[in-house]
C-alpha positions as CSV (number, residue, x, y, z in Angstrom):
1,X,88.8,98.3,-42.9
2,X,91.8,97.9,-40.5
3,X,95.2,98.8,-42.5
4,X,98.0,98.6,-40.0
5,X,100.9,99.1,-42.5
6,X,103.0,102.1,-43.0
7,X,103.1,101.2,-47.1
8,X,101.5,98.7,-49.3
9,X,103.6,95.8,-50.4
10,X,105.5,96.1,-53.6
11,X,103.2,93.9,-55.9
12,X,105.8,93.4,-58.4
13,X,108.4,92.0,-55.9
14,X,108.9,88.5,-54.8
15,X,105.5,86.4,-54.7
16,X,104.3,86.0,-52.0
17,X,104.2,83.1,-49.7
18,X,100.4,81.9,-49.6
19,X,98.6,80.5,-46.7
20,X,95.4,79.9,-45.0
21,X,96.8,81.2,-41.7
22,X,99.3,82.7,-40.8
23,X,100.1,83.2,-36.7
24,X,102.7,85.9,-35.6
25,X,104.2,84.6,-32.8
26,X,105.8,81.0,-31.4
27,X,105.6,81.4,-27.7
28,X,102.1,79.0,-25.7
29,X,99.2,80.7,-27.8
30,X,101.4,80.8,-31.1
31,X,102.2,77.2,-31.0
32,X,99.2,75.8,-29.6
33,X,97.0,77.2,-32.1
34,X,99.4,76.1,-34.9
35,X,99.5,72.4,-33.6
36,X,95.3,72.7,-33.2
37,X,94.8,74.0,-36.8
38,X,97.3,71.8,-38.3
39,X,95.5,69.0,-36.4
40,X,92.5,70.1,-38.2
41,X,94.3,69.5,-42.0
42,X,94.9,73.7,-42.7
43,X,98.0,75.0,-44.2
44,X,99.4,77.2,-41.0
45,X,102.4,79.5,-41.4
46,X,103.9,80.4,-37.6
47,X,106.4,83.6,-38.0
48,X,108.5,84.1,-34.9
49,X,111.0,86.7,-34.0
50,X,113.7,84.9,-31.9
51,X,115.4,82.1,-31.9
52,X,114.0,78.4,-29.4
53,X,114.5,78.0,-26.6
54,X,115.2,81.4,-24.9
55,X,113.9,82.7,-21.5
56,X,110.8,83.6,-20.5
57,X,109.1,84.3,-17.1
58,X,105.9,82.5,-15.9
59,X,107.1,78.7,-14.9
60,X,104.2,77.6,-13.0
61,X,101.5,75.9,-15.0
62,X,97.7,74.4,-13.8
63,X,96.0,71.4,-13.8
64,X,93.3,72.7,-16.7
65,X,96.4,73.0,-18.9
66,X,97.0,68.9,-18.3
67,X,93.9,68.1,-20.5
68,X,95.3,70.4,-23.1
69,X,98.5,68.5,-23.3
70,X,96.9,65.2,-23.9
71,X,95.1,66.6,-27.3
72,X,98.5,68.1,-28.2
73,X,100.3,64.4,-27.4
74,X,103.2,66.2,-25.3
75,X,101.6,65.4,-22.0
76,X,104.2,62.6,-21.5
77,X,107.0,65.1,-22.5
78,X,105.4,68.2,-20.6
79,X,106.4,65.8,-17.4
80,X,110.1,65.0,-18.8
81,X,110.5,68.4,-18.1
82,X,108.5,69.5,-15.4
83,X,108.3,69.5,-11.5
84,X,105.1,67.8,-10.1
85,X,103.0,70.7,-8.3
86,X,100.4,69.3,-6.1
87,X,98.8,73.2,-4.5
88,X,100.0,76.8,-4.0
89,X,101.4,77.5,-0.6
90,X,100.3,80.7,1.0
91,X,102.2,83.1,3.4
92,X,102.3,86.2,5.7
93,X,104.6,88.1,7.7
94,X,102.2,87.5,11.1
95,X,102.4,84.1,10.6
96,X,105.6,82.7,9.7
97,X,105.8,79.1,10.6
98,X,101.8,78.7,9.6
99,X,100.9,78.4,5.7
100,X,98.0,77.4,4.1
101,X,98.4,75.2,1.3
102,X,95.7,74.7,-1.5
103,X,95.8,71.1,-2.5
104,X,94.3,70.7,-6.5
105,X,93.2,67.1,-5.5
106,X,90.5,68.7,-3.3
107,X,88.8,71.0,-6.1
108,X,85.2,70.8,-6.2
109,X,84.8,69.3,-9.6
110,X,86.0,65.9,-9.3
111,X,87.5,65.9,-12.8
112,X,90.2,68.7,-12.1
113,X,93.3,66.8,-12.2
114,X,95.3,66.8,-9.4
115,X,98.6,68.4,-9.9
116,X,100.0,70.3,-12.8
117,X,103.8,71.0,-13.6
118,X,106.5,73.8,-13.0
119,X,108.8,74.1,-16.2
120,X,111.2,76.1,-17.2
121,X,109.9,77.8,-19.4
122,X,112.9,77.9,-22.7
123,X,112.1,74.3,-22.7
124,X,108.8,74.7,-22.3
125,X,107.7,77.2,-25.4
126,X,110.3,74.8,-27.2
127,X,108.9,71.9,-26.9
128,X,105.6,73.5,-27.9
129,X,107.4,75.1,-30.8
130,X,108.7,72.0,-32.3
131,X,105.2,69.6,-31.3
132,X,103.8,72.2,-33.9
133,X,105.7,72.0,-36.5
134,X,106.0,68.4,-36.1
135,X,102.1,68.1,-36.7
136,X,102.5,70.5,-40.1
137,X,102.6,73.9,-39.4
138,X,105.3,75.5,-41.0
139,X,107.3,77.7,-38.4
140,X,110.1,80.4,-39.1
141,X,112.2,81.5,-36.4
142,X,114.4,85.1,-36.5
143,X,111.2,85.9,-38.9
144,X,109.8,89.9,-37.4
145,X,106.8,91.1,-38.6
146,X,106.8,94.6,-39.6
147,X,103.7,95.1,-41.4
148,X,100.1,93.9,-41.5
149,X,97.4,94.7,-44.7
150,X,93.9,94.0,-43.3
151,X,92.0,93.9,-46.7
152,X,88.3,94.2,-47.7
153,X,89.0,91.6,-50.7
154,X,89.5,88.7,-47.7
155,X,93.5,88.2,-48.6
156,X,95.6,89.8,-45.6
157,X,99.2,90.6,-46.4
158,X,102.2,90.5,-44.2
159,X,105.2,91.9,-44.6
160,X,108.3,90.0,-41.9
161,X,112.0,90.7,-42.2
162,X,114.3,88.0,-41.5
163,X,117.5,88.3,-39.4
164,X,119.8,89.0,-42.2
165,X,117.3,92.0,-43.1
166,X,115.9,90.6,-46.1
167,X,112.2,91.2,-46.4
168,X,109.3,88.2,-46.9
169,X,106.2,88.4,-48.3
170,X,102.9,86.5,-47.5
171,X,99.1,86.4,-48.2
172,X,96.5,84.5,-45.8
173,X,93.3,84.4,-45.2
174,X,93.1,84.7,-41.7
175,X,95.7,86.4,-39.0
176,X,96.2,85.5,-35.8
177,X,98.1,88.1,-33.2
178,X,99.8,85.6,-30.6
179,X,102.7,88.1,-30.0
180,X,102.1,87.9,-26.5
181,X,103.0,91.4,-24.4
182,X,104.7,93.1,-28.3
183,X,100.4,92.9,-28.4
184,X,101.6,94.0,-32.3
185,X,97.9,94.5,-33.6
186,X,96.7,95.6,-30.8
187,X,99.2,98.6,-30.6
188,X,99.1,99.3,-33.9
189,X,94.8,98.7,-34.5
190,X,94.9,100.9,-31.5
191,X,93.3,98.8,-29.5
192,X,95.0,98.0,-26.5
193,X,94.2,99.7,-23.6
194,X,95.4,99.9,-19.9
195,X,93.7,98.2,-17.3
196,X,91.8,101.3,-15.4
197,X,91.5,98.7,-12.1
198,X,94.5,97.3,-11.9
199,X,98.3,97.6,-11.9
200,X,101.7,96.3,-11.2
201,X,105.2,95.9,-11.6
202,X,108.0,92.8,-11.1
203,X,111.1,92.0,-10.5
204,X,112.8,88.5,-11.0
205,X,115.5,86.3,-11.5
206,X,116.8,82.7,-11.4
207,X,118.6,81.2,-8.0
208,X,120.7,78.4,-6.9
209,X,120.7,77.2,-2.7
210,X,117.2,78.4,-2.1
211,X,115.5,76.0,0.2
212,X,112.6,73.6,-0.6
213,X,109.6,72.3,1.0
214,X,109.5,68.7,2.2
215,X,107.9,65.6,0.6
216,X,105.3,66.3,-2.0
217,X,105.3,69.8,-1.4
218,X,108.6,70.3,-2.7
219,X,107.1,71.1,-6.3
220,X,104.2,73.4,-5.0
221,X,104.3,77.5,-6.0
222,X,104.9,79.4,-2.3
223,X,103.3,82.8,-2.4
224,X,104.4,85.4,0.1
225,X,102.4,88.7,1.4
226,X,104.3,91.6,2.3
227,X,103.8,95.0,2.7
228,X,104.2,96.3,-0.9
229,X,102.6,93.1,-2.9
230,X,103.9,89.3,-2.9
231,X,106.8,87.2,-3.8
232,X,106.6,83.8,-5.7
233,X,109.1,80.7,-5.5
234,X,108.4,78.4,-8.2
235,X,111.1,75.2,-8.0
236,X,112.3,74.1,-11.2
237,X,113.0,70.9,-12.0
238,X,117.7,71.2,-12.2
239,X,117.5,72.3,-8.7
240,X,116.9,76.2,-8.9
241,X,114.1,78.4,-8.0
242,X,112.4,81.4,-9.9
243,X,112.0,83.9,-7.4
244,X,110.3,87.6,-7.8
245,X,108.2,90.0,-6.3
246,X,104.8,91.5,-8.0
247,X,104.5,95.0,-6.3
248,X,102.7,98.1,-6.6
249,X,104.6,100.4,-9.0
250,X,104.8,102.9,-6.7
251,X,107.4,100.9,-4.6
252,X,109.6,99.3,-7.6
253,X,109.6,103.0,-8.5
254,X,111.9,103.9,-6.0
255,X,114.8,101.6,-7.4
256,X,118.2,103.3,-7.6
257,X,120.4,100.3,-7.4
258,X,120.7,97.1,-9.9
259,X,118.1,95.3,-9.8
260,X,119.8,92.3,-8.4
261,X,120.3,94.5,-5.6
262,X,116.9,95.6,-5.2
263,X,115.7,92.5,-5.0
264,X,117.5,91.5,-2.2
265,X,116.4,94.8,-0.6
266,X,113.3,93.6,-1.1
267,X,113.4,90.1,0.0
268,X,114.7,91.8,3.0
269,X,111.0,93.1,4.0
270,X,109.5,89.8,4.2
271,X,111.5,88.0,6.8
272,X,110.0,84.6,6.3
273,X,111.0,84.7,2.5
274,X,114.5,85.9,3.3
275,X,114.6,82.6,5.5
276,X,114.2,80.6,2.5
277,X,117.1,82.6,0.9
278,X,119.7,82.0,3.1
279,X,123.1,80.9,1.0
280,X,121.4,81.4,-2.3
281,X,123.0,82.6,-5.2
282,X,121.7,84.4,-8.1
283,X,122.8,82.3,-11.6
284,X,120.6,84.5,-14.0
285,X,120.2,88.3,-15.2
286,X,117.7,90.1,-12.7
287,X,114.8,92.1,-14.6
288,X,112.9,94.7,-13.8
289,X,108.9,95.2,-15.6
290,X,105.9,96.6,-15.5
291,X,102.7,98.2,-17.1
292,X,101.5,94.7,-17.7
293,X,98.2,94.6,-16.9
294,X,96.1,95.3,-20.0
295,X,93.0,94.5,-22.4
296,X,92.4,95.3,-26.4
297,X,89.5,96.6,-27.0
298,X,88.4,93.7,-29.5
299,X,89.4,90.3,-29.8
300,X,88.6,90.0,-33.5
301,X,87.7,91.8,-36.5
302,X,87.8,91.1,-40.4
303,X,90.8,88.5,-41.2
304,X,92.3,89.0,-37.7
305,X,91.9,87.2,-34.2
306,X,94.1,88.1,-31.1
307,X,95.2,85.1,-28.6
308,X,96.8,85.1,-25.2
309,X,98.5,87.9,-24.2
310,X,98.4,89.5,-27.6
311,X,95.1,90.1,-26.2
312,X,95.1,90.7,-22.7
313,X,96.7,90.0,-19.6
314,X,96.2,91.2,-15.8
315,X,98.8,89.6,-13.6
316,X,100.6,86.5,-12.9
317,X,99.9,85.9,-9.1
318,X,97.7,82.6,-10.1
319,X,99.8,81.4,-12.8
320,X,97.2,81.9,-15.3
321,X,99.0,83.1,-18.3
322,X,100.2,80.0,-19.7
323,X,96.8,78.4,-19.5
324,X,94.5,81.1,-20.8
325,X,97.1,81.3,-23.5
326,X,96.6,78.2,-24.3
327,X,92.7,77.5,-23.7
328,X,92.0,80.4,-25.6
329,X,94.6,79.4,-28.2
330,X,92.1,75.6,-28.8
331,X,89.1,78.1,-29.0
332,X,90.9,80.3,-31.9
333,X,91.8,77.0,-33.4
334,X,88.2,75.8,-33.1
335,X,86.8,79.4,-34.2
336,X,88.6,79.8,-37.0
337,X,88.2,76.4,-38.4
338,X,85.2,76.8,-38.4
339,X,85.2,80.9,-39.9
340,X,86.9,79.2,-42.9
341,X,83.9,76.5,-43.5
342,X,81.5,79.1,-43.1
343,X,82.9,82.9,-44.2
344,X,79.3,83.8,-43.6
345,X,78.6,83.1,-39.8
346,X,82.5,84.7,-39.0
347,X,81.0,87.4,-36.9
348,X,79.0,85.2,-34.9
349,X,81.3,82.8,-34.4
350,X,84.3,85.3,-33.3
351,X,82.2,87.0,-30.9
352,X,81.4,83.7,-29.1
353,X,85.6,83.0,-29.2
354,X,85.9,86.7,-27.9
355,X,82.8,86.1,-25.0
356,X,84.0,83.1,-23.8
357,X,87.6,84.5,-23.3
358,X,86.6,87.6,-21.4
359,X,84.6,85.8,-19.3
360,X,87.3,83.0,-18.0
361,X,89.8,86.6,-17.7
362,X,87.0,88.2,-15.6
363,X,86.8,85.5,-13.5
364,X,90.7,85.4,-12.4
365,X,90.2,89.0,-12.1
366,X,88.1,89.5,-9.7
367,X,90.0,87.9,-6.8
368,X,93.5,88.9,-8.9
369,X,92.7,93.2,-8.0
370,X,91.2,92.1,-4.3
371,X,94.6,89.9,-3.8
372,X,97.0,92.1,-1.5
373,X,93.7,93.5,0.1
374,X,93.6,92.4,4.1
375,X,90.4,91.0,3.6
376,X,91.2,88.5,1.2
377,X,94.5,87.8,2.9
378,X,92.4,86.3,6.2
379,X,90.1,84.5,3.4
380,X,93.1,82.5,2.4
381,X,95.1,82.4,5.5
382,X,91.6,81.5,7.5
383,X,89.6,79.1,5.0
384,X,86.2,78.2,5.4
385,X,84.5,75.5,3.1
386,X,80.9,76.9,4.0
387,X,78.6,75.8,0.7
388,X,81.5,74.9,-0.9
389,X,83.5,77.9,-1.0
390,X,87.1,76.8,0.0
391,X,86.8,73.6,-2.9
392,X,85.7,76.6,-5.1
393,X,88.6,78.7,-4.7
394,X,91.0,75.5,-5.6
395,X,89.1,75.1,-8.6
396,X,89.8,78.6,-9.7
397,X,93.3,78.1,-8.8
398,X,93.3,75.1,-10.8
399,X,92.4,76.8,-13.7
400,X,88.2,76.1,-14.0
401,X,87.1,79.2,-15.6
402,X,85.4,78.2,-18.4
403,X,82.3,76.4,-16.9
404,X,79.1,77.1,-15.2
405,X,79.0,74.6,-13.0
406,X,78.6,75.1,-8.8
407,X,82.0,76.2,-8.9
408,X,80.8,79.5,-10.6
409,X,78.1,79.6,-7.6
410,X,79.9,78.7,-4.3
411,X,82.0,81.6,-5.6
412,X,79.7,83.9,-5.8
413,X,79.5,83.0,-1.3
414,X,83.0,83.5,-1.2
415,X,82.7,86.9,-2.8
416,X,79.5,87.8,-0.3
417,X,82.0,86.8,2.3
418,X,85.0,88.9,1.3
419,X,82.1,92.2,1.0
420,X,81.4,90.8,4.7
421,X,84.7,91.3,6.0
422,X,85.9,94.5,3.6
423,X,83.0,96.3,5.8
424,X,84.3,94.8,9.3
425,X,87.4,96.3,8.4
426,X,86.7,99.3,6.7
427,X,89.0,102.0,7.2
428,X,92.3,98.9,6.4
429,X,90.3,98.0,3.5
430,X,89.6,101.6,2.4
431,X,93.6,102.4,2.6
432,X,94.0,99.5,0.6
433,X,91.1,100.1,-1.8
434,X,92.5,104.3,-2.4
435,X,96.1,102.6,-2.9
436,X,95.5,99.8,-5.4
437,X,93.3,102.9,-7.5
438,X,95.7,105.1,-7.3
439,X,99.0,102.5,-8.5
440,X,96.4,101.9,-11.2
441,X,96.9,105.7,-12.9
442,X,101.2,105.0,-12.6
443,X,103.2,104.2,-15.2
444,X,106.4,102.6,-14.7
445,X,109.1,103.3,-16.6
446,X,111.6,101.6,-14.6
447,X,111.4,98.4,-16.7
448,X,114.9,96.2,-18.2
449,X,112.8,93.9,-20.6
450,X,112.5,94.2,-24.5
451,X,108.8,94.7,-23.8
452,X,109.4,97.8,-21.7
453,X,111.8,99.6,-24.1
454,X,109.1,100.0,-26.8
């Protein structure tokens, strides 16, 4: 028995609110797997902290997540809002006025949609928040969690304080941790974990004036290399661009300015970024974070499953986080809909949800910890479609994780490839190899979000 509360819950106070599930959080995974069970006829309570819409990093969406709007019936409304991104655009510092863009159209499953969407992303969870509720689940806003009974008798009982302090009671069968990076079981089952491979830190903000690519291209994600990480541009849909820079903790640790400043700094090692920059204007806070690369231990256990980031989450250099959010979100749905049929085959049924999870997360990852290395940098910058390889890469950019299909296989050459060329290039790979592992052991404390205060 899992018993994450600090004290029981007064059983002669206020009755309690009574549900068949009840999902803590309202951001992607929250409100998908509200909408999906509600879909399914069960009586979903959604408790989130703060108020929609408010801001959120992580604009750039994929193609996978497309077929996920459909079943939601927002796909029309996802495009209302979004920018139409047709491939990720790749860059580095030796090579200025030559990218390499990935285009989805030419992914090697033939049923990969073409383009996905950049949002902003207060609109975004909004919209998501309110499709939910609009399908049945009932959602409270300014509602906090504070405390979670994980019962042998199956009834689960939650304990959430409102924003005028007042406390709220509620029994469930079944709760779901979509709290995204607060990870609130996870911390407080002890679960989560830091990633030993992998680790690093951001820095980000919203600008006006930053220039845009022509044509169709003028949607697409640019990604730039430079010598501590990447950058990302991401072009919203009223004009301005999310802009940051994913680096090794090691160099955001050396920050001594505002981190406005910083970033400029920054910017200022990666000339052909800069370019881009040129009469821009910040029009947002800059914020600083880090020590977001983690797993929990355990998806599931007795009464509880944890989705999205409340699970795990390595980095956002392929804009994955929305749609493993959501993909695992429609498998919770699907798992637990089914748990509540069948009490009986729970265990078996929450270890496939849990399986099928890691395996699409170990699949970004792979390439996600080789990213920065010089080897894979040539690979992306030099593309060969030998077996297939190159149309399997765009399908893992695209988001097709979840399937065995020859995808899964003409990866498998790329990665015999990138061993290939690691060894040509041994001792830059090495450096890079002794660097990444030891940025892995840092923890940064230099963070300005909510998430880095706790």
């Amino acid at each position: 028995m899992h018993d994450t509360t600090d004290q029981t819950i007064n059983t002669l106070g206020p009755k309690p609110h009574r549900c068949q599930v009840l999902i803590i959080g309202g951001g992607p995974a929250g409100s998908t797997v509200a909408a999906r069970l509600a879909q399914k006829g069960r009586d979903v309570v959604l408790l989130e902290k703060d108020h929609h819409p408010r801001f959120h990093i992580g604009e750039s969406l994929l193609p996978m997540n497309l077929p996920l709007f459909r079943a939601l019936g927002i796909d029309k409304q996802v495009q209302q809002i979004g920018v139409m991104k047709y491939g990720a655009e790749f860059n580095v510092p030796e090579a200025p006025d030559n990218p390499r863009t990935y285009y989805f159209e030419r992914a090697l499953n033939t049923d990969t949609p073409p383009h996905a969407y950049e949002v902003r992303r207060s609109e975004f969870d909004h919209l998501l928040l309110k499709n939910c509720a609009r399908l049945g689940a009932r959602v409270q806003e300014g509602m906090k969690v504070t405390q979670v009974e994980l019962n042998q008798d199956q009834t689960r009982r939650i304990t959430a304080q409102d924003d005028a302090g007042q406390q709220h009671y509620y029994e469930t069968d079944f709760v779901i941790d979509a709290s995204g990076r607060d990870t609130f079981l996870s911390r407080r089952l002890g679960l989560k974990q830091r990633n030993p491979a992998h680790n690093s830190a951001a820095i980000f903000g919203h600008f006006e004036g930053v220039s845009r690519r022509p044509g169709r291209d003028a949607g697409n994600i640019s990604i730039y290399w430079f010598a501590h990480g990447w950058f990302w541009m991401i072009p919203l849909r009223d004009g301005t661009m999310s802009v940051g820079a994913v680096c090794f903790p090691e160099y955001l640790k050396q920050r001594q300015c505002p981190p406005e400043e910083f970033l400029w700094q920054t910017l200022a090692l990666c000339p052909p970024a800069l370019a881009r920059m040129q009469g821009a204007r910040c029009v947002s806070e800059v914020n600083a974070t880090g020590n977001f690369s983690y797993i929990s231990d355990t998806a599931h256990g007795p009464g509880y499953l944890l989705v999205g980031d409340a699970f795990t989450f390595v980095d956002p250099v392929f804009s994955s986080g929305v749609y493993i959010a959501m993909s695992s979100a429609f498998r919770a749905a699907d798992a637990i809909d089914r748990c509540l049929q069948q009490p009986h085959k729970a265990e078996r049924i929450l270890k496939a949800y849990e399986r099928d999870v890691r395996r699409a997360v170990k699949r970004f990852s792979w390439m996600i910890y080789r990213f920065n290395s010089p080897a894979m940098r040539h690979l992306f910058m030099a593309p060969r479609n030998t077996l297939k390889m190159e149309q399997a890469v765009i399908s893992l950019l695209a988001g097709d994780v979840y399937r065995t299909t020859r995808v899964h296989w003409a990866l498998m050459v790329f990665k015999g490839i990138y061993h290939l060329s690691f060894i040509t290039n041994l001792p830059r790979a090495l450096r890079f190899y002794i660097r990444r592992r030891r940025n892995a052991r840092l923890k940064f404390a230099g963070g300005t979000t909510p998430q880095d205060e706790e």
